[in-house]
C-alpha positions in Angstrom: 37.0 14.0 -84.6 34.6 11.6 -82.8 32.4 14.3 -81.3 32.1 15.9 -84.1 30.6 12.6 -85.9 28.6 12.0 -82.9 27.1 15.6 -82.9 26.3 14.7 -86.8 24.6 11.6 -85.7 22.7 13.8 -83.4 21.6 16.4 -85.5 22.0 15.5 -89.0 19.3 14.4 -91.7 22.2 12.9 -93.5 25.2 10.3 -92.4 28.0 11.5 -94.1 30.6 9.2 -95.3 32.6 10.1 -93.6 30.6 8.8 -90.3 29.3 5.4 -91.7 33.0 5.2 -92.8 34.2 5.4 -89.3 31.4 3.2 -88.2 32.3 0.3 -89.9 36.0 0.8 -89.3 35.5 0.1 -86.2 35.0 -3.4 -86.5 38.5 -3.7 -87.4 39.3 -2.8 -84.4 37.7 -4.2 -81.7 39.2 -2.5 -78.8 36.7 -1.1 -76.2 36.7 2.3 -77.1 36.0 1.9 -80.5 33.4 -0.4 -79.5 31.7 1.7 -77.2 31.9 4.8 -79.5 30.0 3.2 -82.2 27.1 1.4 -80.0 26.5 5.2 -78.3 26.3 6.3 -82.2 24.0 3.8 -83.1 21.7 4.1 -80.0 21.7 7.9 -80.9 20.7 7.0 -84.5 17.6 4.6 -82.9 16.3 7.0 -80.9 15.8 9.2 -83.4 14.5 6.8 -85.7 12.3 5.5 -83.8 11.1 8.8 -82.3 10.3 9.3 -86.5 13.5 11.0 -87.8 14.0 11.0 -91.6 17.7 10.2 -91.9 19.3 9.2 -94.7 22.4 7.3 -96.0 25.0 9.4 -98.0 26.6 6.2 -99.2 23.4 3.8 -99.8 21.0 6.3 -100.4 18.8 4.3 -98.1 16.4 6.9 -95.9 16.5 4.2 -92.5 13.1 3.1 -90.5 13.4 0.7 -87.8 13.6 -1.8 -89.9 16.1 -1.2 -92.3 18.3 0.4 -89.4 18.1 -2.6 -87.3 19.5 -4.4 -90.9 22.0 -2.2 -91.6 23.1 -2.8 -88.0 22.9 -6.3 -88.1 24.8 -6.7 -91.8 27.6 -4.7 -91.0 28.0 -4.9 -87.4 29.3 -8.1 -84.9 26.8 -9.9 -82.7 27.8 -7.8 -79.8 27.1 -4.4 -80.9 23.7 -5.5 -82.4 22.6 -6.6 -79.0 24.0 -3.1 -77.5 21.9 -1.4 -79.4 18.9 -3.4 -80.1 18.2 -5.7 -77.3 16.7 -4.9 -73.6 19.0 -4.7 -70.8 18.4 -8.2 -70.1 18.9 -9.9 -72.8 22.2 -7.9 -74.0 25.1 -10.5 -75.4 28.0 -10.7 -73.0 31.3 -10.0 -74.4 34.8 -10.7 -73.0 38.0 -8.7 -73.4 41.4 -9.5 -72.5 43.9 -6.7 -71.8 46.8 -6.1 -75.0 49.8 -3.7 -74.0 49.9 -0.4 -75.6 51.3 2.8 -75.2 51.2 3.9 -71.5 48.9 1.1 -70.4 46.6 -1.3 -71.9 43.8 -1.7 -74.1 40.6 -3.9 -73.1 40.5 -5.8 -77.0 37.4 -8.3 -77.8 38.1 -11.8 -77.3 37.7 -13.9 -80.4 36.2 -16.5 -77.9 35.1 -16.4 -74.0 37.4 -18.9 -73.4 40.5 -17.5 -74.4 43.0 -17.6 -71.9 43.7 -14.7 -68.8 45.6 -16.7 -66.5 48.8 -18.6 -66.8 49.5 -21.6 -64.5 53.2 -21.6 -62.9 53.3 -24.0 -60.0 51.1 -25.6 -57.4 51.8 -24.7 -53.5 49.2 -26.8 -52.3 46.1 -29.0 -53.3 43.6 -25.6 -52.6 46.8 -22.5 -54.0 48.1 -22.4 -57.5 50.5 -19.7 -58.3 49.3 -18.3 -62.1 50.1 -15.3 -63.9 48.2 -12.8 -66.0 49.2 -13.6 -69.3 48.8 -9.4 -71.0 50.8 -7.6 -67.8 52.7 -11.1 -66.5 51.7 -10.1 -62.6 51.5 -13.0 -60.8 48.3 -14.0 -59.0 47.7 -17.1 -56.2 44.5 -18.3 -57.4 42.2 -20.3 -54.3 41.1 -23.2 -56.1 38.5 -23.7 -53.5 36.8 -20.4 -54.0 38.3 -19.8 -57.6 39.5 -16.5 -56.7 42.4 -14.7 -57.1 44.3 -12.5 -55.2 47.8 -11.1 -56.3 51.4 -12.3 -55.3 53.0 -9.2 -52.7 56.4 -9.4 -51.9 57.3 -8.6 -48.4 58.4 -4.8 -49.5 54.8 -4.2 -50.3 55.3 -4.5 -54.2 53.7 -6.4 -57.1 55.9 -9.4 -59.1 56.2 -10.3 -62.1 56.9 -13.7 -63.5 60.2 -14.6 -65.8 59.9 -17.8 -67.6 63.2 -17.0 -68.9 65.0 -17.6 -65.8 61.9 -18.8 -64.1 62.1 -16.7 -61.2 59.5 -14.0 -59.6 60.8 -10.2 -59.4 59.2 -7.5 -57.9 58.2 -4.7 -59.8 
C-alpha cells in the first residue's frame, strides 16, 4: 500500500486522502519506518513543487507552492521531519531513537527526549569498568568510563548475557 501512495506522490496532480491521511498518521507513530516513509514522500512532493508542479490537496483544496508546502509541512509535521525535508544536509535536526521490542526483533522508536535513557547501570568492577545493561534487549555491556565506550559482556562459551534483576544474576543467552 505504501508504494502505491508513493507512486501517487510521484505522479499525481492530486493527493488523495487517502495519502495525506497516511501522512499524518504517521506522526502517531514515530517508529523509524514510518518516519522515513513520509520524509521520502515529502521530498518527492518538493521536488516537484519546486521544479513547478501544480499539485493539489484533495482534503484542503489548497494547490501547494513552496510556500504553502513548506507550511503544510511545518503545521502538521514534528520538528524532525521538517528539517528532513527542508533543511540542507548540514543543518538537518538530529533525532534519537531507542530500540522497543516487537515481533521478531525490534523497532528503532523516536525518543521523546535525547536524553532518555539506553543504558542501565548494574555494578562497578573498578574505578575505569562499570557493568550496564541495554535497557530495550537487557544484554549487558562493560562500559570504559575512561573512553566512554562500550563493549558487550561474553561469557567464556562465546555467547551474549543477559541481566536478571529478578535474581540478580547474569545468564547467557
Amino acid at each position: 500500500m505504501k508504494k502505491i501512495l508513493l507512486e501517487e506522490a510521484k505522479n499525481s496532480s492530486t493527493l488523495s486522502k487517502e495519502l495525506i491521511s497516511n501522512l499524518l498518521e504517521t506522526m502517531d507513530y514515530t517508529s523509524m519506518s514510518f518516519l522515513d516513509w513520509a520524509i521520502d514522500v515529502l521530498k518527492v512532493l518538493k521536488v516537484r513543487i519546486d521544479r513547478g508542479d501544480k499539485i493539489q490537496d484533495a482534503v484542503s483544496g489548497v494547490t501547494y507552492d513552496k510556500a504553502s508546502f513548506q507550511e503544510f509541512v511545518k503545521k502538521n509535521f514534528s520538528s524532525y521531519v521538517h528539517s528532513q525535508v527542508f533543511a540542507s544536509p548540514d543543518k538537518m535536526e538530529k533525532a534519537y531513537f531507542s530500540l522497543k521490542a516487537c515481533e521478531g526483533g525490534y523497532n528503532l522508536v523516536l525518543a521523546a527526549s535525547p536524553k532518555e535513557k539506553t543504558y542501565e547501570w548494574i555494578s562497578s568492577l573498578s574505578k575505569r569498568f562499570s557493568i550496564v545493561k541495554m535497557i530495550a534487549t537487557d544484554i549487558v555491556y562493560i562500559k570504559d568510563m575512561k573512553n566512554n565506550s562500550y563493549t558487550p559482556f561474553i561469557s567464556e562459551n562465546g555467547k551474549y548475557c543477559r541481566y536478571c534483576e529478578k535474581e540478580g544474576k547474569i545468564f547467557e543467552v
